[in-house]
C-alpha positions as CSV (number, residue, x, y, z in Angstrom):
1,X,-22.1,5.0,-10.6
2,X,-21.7,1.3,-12.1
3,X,-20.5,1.3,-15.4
4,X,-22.8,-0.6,-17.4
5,X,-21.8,-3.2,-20.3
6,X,-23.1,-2.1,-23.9
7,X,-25.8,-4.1,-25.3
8,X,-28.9,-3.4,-27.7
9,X,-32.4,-3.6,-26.4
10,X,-34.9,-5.6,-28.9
11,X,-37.9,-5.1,-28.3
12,X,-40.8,-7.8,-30.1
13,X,-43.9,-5.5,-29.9
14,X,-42.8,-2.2,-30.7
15,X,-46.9,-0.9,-31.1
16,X,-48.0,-2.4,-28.4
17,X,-49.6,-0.5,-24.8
18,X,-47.0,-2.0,-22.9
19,X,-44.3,-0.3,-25.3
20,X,-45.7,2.9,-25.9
21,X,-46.8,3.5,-22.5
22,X,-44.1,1.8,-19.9
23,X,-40.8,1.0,-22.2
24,X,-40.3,3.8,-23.9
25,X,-40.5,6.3,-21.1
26,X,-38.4,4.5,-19.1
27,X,-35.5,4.3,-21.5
28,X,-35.7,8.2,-21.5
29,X,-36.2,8.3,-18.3
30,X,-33.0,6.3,-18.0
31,X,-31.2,8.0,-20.3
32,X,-31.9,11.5,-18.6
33,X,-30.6,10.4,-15.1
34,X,-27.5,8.6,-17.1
35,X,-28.7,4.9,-16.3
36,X,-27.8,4.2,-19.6
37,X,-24.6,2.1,-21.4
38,X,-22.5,4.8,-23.1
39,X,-22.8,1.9,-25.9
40,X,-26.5,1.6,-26.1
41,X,-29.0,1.3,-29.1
42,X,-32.8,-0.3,-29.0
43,X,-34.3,-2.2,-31.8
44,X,-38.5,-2.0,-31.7
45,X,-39.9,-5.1,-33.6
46,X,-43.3,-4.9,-35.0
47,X,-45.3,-6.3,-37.9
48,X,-46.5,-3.5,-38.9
49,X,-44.6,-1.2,-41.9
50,X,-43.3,1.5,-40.2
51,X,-40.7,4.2,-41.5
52,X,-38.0,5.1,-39.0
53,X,-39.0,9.2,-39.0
54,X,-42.9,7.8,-37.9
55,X,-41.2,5.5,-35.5
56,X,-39.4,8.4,-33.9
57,X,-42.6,10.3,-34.3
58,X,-44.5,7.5,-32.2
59,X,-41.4,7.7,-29.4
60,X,-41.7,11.1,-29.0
61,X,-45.4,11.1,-28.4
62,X,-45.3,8.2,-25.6
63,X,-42.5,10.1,-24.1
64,X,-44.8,13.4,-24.0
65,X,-47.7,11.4,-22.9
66,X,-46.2,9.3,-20.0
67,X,-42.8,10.0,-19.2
68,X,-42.1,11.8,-15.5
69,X,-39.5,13.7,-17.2
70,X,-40.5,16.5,-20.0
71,X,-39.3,15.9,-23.0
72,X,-36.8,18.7,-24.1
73,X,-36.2,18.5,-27.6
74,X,-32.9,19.6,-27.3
75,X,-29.8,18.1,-28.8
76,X,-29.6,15.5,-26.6
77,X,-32.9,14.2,-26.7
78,X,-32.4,14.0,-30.2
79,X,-29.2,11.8,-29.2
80,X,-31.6,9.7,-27.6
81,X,-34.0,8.9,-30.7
82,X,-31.3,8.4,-32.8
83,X,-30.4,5.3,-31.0
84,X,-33.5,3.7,-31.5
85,X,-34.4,1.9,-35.0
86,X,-37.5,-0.1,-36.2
87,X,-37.6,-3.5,-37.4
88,X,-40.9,-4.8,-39.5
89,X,-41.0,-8.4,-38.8
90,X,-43.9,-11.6,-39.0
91,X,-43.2,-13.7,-35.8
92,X,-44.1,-16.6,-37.4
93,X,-42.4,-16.0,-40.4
94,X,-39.4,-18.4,-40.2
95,X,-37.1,-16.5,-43.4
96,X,-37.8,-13.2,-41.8
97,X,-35.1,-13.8,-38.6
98,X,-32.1,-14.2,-40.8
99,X,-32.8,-10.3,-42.0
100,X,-32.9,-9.6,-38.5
101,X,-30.0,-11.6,-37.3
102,X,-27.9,-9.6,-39.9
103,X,-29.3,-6.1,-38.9
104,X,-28.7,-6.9,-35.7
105,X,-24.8,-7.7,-36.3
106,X,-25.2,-4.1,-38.2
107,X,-26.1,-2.6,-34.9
108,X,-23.5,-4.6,-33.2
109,X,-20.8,-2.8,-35.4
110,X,-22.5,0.5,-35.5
111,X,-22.8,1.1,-31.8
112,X,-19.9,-0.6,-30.5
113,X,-22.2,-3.4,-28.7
114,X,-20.1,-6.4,-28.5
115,X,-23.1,-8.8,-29.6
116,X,-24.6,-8.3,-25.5
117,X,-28.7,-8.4,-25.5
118,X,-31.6,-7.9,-24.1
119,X,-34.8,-9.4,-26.1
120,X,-38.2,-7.6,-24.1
121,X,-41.1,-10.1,-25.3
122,X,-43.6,-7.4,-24.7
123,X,-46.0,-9.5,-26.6
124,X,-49.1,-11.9,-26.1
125,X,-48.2,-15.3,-24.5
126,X,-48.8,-17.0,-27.5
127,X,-45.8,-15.8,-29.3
128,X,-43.2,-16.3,-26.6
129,X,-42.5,-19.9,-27.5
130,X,-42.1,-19.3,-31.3
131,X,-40.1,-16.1,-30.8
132,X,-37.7,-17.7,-28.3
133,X,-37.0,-21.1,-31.0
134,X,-36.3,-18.9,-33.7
135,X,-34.0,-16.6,-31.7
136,X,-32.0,-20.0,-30.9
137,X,-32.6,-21.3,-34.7
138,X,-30.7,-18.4,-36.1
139,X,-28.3,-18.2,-33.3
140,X,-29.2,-15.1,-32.0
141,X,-28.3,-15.7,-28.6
142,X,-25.1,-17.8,-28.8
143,X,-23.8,-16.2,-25.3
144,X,-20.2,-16.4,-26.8
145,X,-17.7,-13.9,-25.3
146,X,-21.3,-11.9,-25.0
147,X,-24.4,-12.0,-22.8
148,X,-27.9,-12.4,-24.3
149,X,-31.1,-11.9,-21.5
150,X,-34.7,-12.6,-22.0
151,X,-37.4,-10.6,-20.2
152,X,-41.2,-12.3,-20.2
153,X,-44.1,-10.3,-19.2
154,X,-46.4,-12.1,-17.4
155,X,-48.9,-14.6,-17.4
156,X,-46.1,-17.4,-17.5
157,X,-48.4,-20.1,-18.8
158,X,-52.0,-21.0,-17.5
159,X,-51.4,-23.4,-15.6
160,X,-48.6,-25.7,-13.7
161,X,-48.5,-27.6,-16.9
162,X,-48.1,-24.5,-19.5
163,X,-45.5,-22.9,-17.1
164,X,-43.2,-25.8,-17.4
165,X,-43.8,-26.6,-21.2
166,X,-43.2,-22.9,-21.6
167,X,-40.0,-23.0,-19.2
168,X,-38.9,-25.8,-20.9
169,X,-39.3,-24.2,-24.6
170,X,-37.4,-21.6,-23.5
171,X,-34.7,-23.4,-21.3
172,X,-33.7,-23.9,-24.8
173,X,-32.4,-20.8,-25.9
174,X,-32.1,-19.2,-22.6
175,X,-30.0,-20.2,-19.0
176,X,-32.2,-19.8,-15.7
177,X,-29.6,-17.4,-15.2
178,X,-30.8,-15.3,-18.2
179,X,-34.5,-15.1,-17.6
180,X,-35.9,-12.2,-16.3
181,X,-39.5,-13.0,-15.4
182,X,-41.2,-9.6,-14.9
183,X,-43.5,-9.1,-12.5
184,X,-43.8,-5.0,-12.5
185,X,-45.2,-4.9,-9.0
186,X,-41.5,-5.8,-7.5
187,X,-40.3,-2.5,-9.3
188,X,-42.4,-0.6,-7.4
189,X,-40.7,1.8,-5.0
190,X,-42.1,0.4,-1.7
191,X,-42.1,-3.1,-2.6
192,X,-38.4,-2.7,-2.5
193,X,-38.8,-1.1,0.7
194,X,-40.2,-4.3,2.2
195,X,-37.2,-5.5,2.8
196,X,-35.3,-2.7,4.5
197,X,-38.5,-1.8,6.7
198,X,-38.9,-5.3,7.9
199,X,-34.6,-5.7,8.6
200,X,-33.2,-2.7,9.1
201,X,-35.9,-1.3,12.0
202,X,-36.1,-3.0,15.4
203,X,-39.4,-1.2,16.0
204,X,-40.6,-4.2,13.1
205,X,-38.1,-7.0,13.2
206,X,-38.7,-8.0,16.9
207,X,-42.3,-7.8,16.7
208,X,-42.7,-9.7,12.8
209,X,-44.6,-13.0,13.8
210,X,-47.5,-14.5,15.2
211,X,-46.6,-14.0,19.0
212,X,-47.7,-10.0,18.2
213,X,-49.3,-10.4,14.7
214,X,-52.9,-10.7,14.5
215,X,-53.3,-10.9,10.9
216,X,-52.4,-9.6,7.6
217,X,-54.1,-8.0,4.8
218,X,-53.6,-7.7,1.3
219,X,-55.5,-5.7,-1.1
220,X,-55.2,-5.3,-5.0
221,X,-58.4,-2.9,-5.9
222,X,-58.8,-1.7,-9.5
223,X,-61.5,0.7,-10.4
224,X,-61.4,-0.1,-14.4
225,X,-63.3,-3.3,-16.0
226,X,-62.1,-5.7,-18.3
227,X,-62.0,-3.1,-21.4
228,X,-61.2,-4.7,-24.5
229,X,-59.2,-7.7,-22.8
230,X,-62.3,-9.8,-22.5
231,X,-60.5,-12.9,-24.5
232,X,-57.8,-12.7,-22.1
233,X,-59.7,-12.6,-19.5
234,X,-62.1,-15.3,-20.3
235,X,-59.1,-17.5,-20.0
236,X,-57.4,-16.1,-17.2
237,X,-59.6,-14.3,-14.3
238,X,-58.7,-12.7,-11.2
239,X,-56.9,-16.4,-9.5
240,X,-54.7,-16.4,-12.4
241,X,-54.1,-12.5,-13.2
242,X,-53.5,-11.1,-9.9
243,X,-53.2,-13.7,-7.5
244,X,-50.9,-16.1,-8.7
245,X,-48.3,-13.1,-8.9
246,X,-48.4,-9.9,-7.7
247,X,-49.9,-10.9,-4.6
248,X,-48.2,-14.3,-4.0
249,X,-44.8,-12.2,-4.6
250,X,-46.1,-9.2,-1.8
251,X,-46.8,-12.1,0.3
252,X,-43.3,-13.8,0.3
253,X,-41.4,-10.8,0.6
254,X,-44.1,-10.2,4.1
255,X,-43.2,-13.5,5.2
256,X,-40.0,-14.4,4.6
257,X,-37.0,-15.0,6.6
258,X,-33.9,-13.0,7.1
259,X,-31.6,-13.8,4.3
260,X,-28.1,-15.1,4.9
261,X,-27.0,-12.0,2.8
262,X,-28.5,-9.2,0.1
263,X,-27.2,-12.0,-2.5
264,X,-29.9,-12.1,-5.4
265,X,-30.4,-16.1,-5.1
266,X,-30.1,-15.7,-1.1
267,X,-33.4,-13.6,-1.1
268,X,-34.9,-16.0,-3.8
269,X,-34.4,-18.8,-1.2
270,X,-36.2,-17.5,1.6
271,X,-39.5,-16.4,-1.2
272,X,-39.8,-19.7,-1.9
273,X,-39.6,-21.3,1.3
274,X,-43.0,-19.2,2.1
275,X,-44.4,-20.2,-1.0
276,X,-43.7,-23.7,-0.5
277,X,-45.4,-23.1,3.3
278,X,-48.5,-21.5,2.0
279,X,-51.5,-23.3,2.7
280,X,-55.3,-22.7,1.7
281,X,-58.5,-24.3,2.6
282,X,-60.7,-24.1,-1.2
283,X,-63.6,-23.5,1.6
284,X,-62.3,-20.5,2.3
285,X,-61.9,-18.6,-1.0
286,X,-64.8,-16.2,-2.5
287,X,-65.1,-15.7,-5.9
288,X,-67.3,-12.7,-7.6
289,X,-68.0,-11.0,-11.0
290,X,-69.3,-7.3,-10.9
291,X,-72.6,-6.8,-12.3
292,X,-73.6,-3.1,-13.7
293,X,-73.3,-0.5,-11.1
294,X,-71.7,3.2,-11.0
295,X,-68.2,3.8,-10.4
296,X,-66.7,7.7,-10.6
297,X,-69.8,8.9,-11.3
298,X,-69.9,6.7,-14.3
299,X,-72.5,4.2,-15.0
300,X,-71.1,1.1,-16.1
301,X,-71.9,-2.3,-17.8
302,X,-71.3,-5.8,-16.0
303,X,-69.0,-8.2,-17.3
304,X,-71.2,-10.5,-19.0
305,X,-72.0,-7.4,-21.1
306,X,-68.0,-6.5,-22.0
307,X,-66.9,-7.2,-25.3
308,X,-66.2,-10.4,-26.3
309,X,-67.3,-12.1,-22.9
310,X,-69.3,-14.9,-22.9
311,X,-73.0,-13.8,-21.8
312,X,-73.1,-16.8,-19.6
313,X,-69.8,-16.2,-17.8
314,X,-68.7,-17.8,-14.8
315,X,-65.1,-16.1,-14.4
316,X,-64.2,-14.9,-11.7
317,X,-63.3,-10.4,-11.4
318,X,-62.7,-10.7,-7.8
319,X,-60.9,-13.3,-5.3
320,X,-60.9,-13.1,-1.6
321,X,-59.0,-16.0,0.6
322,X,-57.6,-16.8,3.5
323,X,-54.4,-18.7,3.4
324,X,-51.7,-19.1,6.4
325,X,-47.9,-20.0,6.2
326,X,-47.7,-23.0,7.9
327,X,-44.2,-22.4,10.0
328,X,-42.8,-21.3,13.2
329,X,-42.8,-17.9,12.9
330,X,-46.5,-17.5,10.9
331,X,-48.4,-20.5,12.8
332,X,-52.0,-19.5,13.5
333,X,-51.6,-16.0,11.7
334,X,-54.0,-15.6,8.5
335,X,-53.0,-14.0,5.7
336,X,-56.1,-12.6,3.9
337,X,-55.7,-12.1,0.0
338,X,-58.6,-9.3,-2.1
339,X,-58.5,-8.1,-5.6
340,X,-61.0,-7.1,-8.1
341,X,-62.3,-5.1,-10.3
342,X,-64.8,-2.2,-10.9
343,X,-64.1,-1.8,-7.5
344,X,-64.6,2.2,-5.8
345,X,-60.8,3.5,-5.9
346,X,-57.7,2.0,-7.0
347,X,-54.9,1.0,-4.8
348,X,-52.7,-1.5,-3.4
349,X,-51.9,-2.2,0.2
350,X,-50.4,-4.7,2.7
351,X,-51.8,-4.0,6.4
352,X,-50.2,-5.7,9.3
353,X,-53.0,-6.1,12.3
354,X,-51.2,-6.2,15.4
355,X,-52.7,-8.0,18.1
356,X,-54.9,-6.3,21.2
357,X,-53.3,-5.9,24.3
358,X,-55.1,-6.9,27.7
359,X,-57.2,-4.6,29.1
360,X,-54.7,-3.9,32.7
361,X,-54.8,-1.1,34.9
362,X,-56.2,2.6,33.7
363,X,-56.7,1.0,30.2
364,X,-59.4,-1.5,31.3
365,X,-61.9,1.9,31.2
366,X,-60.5,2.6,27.7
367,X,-61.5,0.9,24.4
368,X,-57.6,0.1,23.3
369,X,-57.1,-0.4,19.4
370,X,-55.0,-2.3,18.1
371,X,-51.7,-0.9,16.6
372,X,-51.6,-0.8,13.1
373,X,-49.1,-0.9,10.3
374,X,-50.7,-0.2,6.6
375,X,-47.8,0.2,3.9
376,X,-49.4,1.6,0.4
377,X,-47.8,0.5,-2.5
378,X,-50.0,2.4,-4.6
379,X,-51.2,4.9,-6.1
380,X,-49.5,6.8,-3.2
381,X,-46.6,4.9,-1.8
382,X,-45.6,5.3,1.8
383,X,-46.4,4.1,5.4
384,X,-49.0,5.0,7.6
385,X,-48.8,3.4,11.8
386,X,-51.7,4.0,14.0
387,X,-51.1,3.9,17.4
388,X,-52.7,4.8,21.3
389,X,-52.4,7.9,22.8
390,X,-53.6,9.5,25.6
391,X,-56.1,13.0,24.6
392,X,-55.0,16.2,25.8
393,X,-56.9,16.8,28.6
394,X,-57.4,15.9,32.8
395,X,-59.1,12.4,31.6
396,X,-56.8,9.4,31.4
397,X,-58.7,9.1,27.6
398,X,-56.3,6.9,25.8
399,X,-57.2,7.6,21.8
400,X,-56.0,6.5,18.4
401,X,-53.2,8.7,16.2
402,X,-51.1,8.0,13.6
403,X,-48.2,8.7,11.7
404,X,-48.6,8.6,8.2
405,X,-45.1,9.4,5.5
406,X,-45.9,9.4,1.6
407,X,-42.9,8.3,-0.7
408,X,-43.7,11.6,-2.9
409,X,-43.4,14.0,-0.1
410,X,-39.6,13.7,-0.1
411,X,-38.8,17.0,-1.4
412,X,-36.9,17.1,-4.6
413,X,-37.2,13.5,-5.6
414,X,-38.9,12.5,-8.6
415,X,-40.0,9.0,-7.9
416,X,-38.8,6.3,-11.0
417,X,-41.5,4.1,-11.5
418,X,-41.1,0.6,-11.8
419,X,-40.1,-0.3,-15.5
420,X,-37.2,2.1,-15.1
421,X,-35.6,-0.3,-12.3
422,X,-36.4,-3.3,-13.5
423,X,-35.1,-2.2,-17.3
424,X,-32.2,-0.7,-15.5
425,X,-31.5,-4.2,-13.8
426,X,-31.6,-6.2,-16.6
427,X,-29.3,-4.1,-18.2
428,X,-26.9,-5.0,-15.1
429,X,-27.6,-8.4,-14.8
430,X,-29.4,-8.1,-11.3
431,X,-31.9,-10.4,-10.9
432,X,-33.2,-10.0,-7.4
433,X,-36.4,-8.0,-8.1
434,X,-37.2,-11.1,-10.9
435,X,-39.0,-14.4,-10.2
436,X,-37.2,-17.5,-10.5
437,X,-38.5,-20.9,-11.9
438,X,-39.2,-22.3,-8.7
439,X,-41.1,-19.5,-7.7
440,X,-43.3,-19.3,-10.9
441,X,-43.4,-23.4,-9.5
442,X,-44.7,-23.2,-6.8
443,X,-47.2,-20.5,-6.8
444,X,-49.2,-22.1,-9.5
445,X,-49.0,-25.0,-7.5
446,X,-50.8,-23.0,-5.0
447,X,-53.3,-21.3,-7.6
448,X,-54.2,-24.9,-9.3
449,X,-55.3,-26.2,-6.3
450,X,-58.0,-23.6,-6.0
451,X,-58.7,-23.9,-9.4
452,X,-58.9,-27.4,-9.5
453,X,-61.1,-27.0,-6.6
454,X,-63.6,-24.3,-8.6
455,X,-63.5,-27.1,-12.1
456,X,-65.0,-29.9,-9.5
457,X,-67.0,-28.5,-6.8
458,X,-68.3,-25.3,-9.0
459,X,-68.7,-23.1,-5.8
460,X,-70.8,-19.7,-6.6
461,X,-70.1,-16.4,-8.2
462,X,-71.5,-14.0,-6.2
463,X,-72.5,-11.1,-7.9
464,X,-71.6,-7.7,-6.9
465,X,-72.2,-4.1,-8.3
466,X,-69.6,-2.6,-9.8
467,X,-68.5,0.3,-7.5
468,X,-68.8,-1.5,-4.4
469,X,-65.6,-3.7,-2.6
470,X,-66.5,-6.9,-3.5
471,X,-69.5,-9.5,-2.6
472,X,-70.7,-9.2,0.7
473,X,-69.8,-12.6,1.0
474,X,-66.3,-11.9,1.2
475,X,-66.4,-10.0,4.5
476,X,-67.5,-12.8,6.3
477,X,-63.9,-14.6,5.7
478,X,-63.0,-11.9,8.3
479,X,-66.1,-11.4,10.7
480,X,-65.9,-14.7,11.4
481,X,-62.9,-13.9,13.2
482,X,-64.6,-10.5,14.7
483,X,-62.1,-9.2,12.1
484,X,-62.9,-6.6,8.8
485,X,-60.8,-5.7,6.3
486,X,-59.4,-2.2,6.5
487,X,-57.4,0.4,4.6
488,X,-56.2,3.9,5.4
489,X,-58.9,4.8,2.9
């Protein structure tokens, strides 16, 4: 087991979703499998006044409500809460950090933390620029004979522009080396198997590039609307929500290269080098917006009727493209990108479409499918191959099977979800499953260009009802190809 470095965890938006639902489960959930520091204390920052007994209060319920592992109320667990403190703080009250700069030297003394770090910005985008200047105005992250880390939730800026105004804010209280750019979907558990399926098989490895690749797929399907993030959205949509990283990340970890090692900026390296390869025709990406439909038996509204949406709204719930990485090993292979909303089921996965073989021999009476390789990321995580075989029987019938493994089946193992590994690497100071600036670069170089596209050229949002996958429109990116888009679904 490594033997972590004390350091406090302050966290700026201590009653927020993101808080009560992912953070706080996974410290316990940290803390129960000893992925803690010995020397470990967390400070929750909010603006609202707050006594520590509710604060515990509020921990114990998100732990009860989300956490994988029950909450014992034992003497330990109680161990647990009383590491955790509450802070009341106004981020844009400039007086306010120097009371918080002292408490935290407190905490530093109290719990033996040798002034080491971790800020969490689990707040809106907004406040990450004013929250990082004051931490460097009252020398809160000096990085003298200690280590201080920042971790951003996304969306890192709007833009190309934002992202580096924003990088550059924070360039100034923070090293490259000390920002941890979260991107939740890398935490999952079979995003991180990417890699070792790809490199560590040679049923994959030989076979990963377009001389036996037909085509990929990538899916991001959410059944839920907009809710009460209208605002957000209204500024944001599906190119710059979903696209620009979750899928762009799944994409580079699909494509990349062998690195020269499991190094953290080796891997990096090779991400980028796809990103910078990735190429999209503007003619081939389909925008959509659900109208009012039934999903789960419910009936639902359309956007335009959500909460603080505009009535008139052109934003986009729903992006389907076709982009290729232009190098050796992907040329001619088409990487199709889907994600929306109010969409029939939610999941999330990456299909690799082998190519046909000839029809030769006994096979040229057979219909032969194509071998196929679907990895779910979520909700259920595993791998499901579909391959030819021949039926039981006298006939020489060659049919489709499969083998199909879910991540959950492993008896015994109680799957961490994803904040738990990424908390727990921060805490370490391992920043492979965290996006670089580059990265963050060069994928909203490749988002801007689509949106630029959208500002001048205003192609059409196609309407679809909510329930269904998507505008009808978007399965013609495919059938031009005589391809469809598929899922073990």
């Amino acid at each position: 087991m490594e033997q972590l470095q004390p350091c406090i965890l302050v966290i700026f938006g201590a009653t927020g979703d993101l808080t009560r639902r992912k953070l706080y489960p996974a410290l316990y959930n940290l803390y129960r499998d000893n992925l803690l520091p010995q020397d470990f204390a967390v400070l929750s920052i909010g603006r609202r006044e707050k006594r520590e007994q509710q604060a515990h209060e509020d921990l114990i319920d998100s732990i009860k409500r989300y956490s994988r592992i029950e909450f014992t109320d034992n003497q330990a667990d109680h161990q647990f809460l009383e590491r955790f403190h509450y802070y009341q703080l106004d981020f844009y009250d400039s007086h306010a950090y120097a009371g918080l700069k002292t408490y935290l030297e407190e905490l530093d003394q109290k719990y033996h933390t040798l002034g080491n770090r971790v800020f969490f910005l689990a707040v809106a985008p907004e406040h990450f620029a004013p929250i990082t200047l004051e931490i460097k105005q009252h020398q809160m992250a000096p990085n003298l004979d200690s280590w201080q880390r920042v971790v951003i939730e996304k969306p890192f800026g709007r833009d190309l522009t934002s992202a580096r105004q924003l990088n550059k804010v924070i360039r100034q209280t923070f090293a490259e080396q000390n920002i941890y750019r979260i991107d939740h979907y890398l935490g999952k558990e079979m995003v991180q198997n990417l890699m070792v399926l790809r490199f560590a098989n040679t049923l994959f490895e030989p076979l990963w590039n377009n001389k036996y690749i037909d085509h990929v797929q990538i899916t991001f399907a959410e059944t839920v609307g907009v809710g009460t993030r209208g605002p957000y959205y209204e500024q944001s949509g599906a190119l710059r929500d979903m696209v620009q990283n979750h899928m762009l990340q799944l994409l580079s970890l699909i494509a990349m290269e062998p690195p020269v090692d499991l190094e953290t900026e080796s891997i990096r390296d090779e991400k980028v080098k796809v990103l910078r390869s990735l190429k999209v025709d503007p003619e081939n990406v389909i925008r959509g917006q659900y109208g009012p439909g039934v999903v789960n038996g419910e009936q639902v509204v359309a956007y335009r009727q959500e909460v603080r949406v505009n009535p008139n709204s052109q934003v986009e719930t729903f992006v389907a493209l076709k982009a290729e990485v232009e190098n050796f090993r992907w040329a001619g292979v088409p990487f199709y990108l889907r994600t929306g909303k109010r969409m029939p089921e939610k999941y999330s996965e990456i299909v690799i479409h082998f190519k046909k073989l000839p029809g030769v021999l006994y096979f040229k009476d057979n219909k032969l499918e194509p071998n196929i390789l679907i990895i779910s990321v979520q909700p259920d995580e595993g791998i499901f191959l579909r391959f030819n075989a021949k039926r039981p029987g006298t006939e020489q019938t060659i049919v489709p099977v499969s083998m199909d493994f879910c991540h959950s089946s492993i008896e015994g193992f109680n799957s961490p979800e994803a904040y738990e590994r990424l908390l727990y690497d921060v805490i370490r100071g391992e920043s492979t499953l965290f996006t670089r600036w580059d990265e963050v670069e060069y994928s909203w170089r490749f988002v801007d260009q689509i949106a630029k596209d959208w500002d001048v050229n205003n192609p059409p949002t196609y309407i679809y009802p909510a329930g269904s996958n998507g505008p009808s429109e978007a399965d013609f990116l495919l059938r031009m190809a005589s391809r469809e888009w598929l899922s073990r679904r």
